[in-house]
C-alpha positions as CSV (number, residue, x, y, z in Angstrom):
1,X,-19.4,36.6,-5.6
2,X,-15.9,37.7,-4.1
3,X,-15.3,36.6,-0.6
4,X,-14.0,38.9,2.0
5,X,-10.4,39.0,2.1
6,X,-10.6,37.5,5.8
7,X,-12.0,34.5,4.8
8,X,-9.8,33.9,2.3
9,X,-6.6,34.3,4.3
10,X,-8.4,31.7,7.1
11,X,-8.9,29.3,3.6
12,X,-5.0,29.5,3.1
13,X,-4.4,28.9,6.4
14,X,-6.4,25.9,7.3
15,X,-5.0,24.6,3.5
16,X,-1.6,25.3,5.0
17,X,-2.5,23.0,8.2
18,X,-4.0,20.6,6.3
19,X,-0.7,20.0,3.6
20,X,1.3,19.9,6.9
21,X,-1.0,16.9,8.5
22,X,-0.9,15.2,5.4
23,X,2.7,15.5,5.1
24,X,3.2,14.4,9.1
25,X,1.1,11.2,8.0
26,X,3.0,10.2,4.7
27,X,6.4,10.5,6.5
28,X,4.7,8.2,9.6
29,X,3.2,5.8,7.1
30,X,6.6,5.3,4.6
31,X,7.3,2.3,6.5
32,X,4.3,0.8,6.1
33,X,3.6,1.7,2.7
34,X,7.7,0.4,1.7
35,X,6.4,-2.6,3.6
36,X,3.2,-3.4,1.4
37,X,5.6,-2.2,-1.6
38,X,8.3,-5.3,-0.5
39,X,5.3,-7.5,-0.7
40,X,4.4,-6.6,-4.5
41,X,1.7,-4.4,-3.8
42,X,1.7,-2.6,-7.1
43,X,-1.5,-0.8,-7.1
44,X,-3.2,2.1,-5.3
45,X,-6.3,-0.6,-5.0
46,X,-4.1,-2.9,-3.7
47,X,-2.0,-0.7,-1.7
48,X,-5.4,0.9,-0.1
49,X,-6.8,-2.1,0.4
50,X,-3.9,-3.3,2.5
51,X,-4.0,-0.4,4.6
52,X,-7.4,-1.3,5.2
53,X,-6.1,-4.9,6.2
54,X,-3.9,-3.3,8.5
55,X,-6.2,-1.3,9.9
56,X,-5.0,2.0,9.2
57,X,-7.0,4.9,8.9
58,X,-7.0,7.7,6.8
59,X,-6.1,11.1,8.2
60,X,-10.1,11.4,8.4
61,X,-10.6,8.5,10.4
62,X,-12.1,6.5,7.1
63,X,-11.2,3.4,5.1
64,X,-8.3,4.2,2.8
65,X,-9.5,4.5,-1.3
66,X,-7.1,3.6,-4.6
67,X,-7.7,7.8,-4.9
68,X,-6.4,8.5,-0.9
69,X,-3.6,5.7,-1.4
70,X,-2.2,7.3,-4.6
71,X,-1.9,10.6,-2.8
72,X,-0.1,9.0,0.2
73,X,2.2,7.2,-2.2
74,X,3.2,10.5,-4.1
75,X,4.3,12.2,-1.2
76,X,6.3,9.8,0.1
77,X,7.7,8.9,-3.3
């Protein structure tokens, strides 16, 4: 089943806000995330588990996954 063409365009849009938080988080994390790097984190496991350790949350409010910490470390590169 097709949805209406107003629901779609409300899907793009709140896509749209949610590449834009991501991105507002990756560039406030950077430092932390060259941080863990300067300590030979060289994982996503490890890197999400020292988020955790740190205390940082997800953009969600959760605990940060090897899956959520690989996606923050390819958008800040």
């Amino acid at each position: 089943m097709r949805l209406p063409h107003f629901r779609s365009r409300h899907f793009r849009r709140g896509a749209a806000a949610r590449q834009e938080r991501s991105a507002r988080q990756a560039v406030e994390l950077a430092p932390v995330v060259r941080d863990i790097r300067a300590a030979r984190v060289t994982t996503y496991a490890g890197l999400a588990a020292a988020l955790n350790a740190r205390g940082v949350p997800t953009m969600l409010g959760r605990t940060w996954s090897p899956t959520t910490a690989r996606r923050l470390a390819l958008r800040i590169g």
